[in-house]
N, C-alpha and C positions, 0 to 999 in steps of 0.2 A: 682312557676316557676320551671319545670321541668331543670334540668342540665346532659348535661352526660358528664361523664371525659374518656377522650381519651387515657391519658398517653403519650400524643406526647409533652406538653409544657414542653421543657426541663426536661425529664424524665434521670434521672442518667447514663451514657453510660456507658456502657462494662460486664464483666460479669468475675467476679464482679464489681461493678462499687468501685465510693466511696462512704464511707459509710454516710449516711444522710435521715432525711425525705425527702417525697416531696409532693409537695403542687401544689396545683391545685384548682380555682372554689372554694377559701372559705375552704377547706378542706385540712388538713396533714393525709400523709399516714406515718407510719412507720411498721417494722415488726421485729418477734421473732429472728433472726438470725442476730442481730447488723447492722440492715438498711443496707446494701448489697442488692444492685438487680441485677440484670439479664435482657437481652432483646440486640435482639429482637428474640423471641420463635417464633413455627408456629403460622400460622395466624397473624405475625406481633405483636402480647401480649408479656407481660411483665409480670417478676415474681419475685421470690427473690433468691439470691444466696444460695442457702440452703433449703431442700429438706425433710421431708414437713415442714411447716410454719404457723404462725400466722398472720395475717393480722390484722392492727389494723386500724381503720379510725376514724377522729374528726374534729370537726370544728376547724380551726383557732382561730377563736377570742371565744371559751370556749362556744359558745350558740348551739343549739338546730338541728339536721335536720331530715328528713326521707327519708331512704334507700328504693330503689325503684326495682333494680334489678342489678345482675354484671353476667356477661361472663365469662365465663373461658372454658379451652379445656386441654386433656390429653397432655403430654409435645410431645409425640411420637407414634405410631401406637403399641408400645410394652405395652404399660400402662395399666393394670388390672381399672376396676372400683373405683373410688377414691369417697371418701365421702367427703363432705363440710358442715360445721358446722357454720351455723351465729346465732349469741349471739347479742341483742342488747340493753343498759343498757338505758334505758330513764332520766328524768332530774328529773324526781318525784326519783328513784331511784327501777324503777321497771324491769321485763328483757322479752326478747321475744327470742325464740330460733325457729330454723329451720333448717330441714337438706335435704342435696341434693347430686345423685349419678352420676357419670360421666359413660358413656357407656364404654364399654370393647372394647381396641385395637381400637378406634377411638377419636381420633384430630381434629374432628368438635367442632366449637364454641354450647356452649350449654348455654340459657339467662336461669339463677335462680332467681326465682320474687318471694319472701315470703311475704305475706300481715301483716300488724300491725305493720310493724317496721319503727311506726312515734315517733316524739318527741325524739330523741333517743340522749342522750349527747356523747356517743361512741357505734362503730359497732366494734365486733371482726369474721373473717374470718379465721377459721381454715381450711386449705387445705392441699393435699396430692401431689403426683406430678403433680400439674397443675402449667398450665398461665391464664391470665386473665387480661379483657380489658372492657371499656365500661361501667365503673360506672356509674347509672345512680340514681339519688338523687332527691330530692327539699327544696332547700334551702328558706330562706325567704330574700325577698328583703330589704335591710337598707331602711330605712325612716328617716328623718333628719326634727324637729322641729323647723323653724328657730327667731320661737317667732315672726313673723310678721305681722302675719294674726287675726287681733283683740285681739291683744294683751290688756291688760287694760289700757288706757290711766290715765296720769298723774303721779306725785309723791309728795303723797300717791296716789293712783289709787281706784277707788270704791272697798271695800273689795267684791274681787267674785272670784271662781276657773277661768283656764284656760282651754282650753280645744280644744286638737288638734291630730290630726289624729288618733283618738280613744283612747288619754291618758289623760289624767285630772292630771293637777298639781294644789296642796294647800300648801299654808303655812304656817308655826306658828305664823309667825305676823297677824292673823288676814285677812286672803288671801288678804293683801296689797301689791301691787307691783310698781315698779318705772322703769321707762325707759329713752330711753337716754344717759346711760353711757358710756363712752369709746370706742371707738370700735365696736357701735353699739349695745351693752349689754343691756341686761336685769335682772333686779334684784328683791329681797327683799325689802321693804319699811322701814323696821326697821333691823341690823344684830348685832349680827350672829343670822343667823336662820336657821328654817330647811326648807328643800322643800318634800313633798313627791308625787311621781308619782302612778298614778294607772291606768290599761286597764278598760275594760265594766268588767261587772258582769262575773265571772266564766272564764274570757280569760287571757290569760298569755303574755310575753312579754320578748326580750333578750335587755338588755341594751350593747350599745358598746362603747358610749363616749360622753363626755360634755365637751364645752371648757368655759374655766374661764376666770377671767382675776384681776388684781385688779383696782379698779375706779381710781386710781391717783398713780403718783409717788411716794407721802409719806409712802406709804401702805406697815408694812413690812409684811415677810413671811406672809400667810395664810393656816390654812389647812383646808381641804376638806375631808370628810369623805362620801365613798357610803357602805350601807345595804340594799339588796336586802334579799328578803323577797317569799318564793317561798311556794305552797300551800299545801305542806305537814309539813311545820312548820318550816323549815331547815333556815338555813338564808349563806349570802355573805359575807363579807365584805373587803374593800380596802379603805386605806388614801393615800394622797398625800398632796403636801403642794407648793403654788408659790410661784415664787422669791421675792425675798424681793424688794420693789423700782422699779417696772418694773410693765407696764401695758401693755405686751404683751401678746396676748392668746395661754393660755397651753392647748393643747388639755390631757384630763384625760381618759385613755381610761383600767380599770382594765379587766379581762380576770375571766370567769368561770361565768359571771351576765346571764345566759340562764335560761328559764323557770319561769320569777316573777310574783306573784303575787300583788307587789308594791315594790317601790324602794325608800328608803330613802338617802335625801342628805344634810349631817349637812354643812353648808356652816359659814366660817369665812368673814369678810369684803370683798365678792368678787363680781362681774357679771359673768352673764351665756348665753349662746350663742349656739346653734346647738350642742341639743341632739338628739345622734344615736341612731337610737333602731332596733331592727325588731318584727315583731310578726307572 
């Protein structure tokens, strides 16, 4: 799904404004000159208070996107030719660079469209005295697992994987599974165990969150462990732990799981409910 950001959703007023990222469409911008921006510049763009600048872009929730093309325009009809520099660091940890020049003494909007800069976990924007409007991205759309579409019946449930919107879950026990609990949960047959998620052959996947819960009020603390697992060999990791005595659903949502190639989830006496992901 194509996106373009506009910079109108509550973009920073004044010039300078105060200092902060901003976020738009899944995406935080920040820049070299201590998040300071500026706007509104000709053509209505926006830029940063400080002159030239670094433009940094990321996903929000730490996964994955591809940069499609950005806008920019000389600030004033005085403006020599300005070079723009995009850097784009991918999730493998590979980089794609591209450079692009602004016409001499002209303030027309100019669209910069570099090919290859997919998969990209950060984009850096080095500019010179411009502005700039109209990021235009594709992000991937969440997908949410809600374990209810043939799930395995019973508790023990016939040992067999899962297998839902192109992810395949198994487990240590024996890919036995139990349903029915709490809150509409779904679980392990034996715990603590592990779960491990995995895409098709050779595709990749951003994990964004899984909600737990504990089966009963007796149930103290648990902790939760995810390892993401990504195909150059690297790996994730993030713990959490639920309350003690409480069978309320904690949503587990850690940050930087983009790009896996399976996701490991050591689970203590808990149920599981609506995993995020995208791919």
């Amino acid at each position: 799904m194509t996106t373009t950001i506009t910079f109108q959703d509550n973009f920073p007023a004044g010039c300078p404004s105060a200092s902060g990222p901003y976020r738009e469409a899944g995406l935080v911008f920040t820049n070299s000159v201590g998040n300071a921006w500026c706007s509104p510049f000709v053509n209505n763009f926006v830029g940063s208070y400080g002159l030239p600048f670094q433009l940094f872009v990321s996903r929000d929730d730490g996964g994955a996107f591809d940069f499609k093309s950005l806008q920019v325009c000389n600030i004033n009809t005085a403006i020599t030719p300005q070079t723009i520099t995009f850097t784009g660091t991918r999730a493998d940890g590979s980089s794609v660079s591209a450079q692009f020049t602004t016409p001499n003494a002209d303030e027309s909007p100019q669209t910069f469209a570099p090919t290859g800069f997919d998969d990209l976990a950060s984009l850096v924007a080095s500019m010179g005295f411009v502005a700039f409007d109209n990021f235009v991205f594709e992000g991937v759309t969440a997908k949410t697992v809600l374990f209810d579409q043939d799930f395995p019946q019973g508790c023990p449930s016939a040992a067999t994987a899962y297998v839902s919107q192109g992810l395949t879950f198994t487990n240590s026990r024996g890919d036995q599974w139990c349903s029915g609990f709490v809150n509409g949960f779904v679980g392990v047959y034996i715990t603590p165990s592990t779960v491990t998620v995995t895409p098709a052959a050779g595709a990749t996947f951003d994990f964004l969150s899984l909600q737990v819960c504990n089966p009963n009020p007796a149930i103290p603390a648990q902790g939760v462990t995810f390892t993401g697992h990504r195909p150059d060999g690297s790996t994730v990791s993030a713990s959490f732990s639920t309350p003690a005595n409480n069978t309320s659903p904690q949503t587990l949502a850690p940050t930087g799981f983009g790009g896996l190639s399976s996701l490991t989830i050591d689970l203590g006496f808990v149920a599981f409910d609506n995993f995020v992901f995208a791919d």
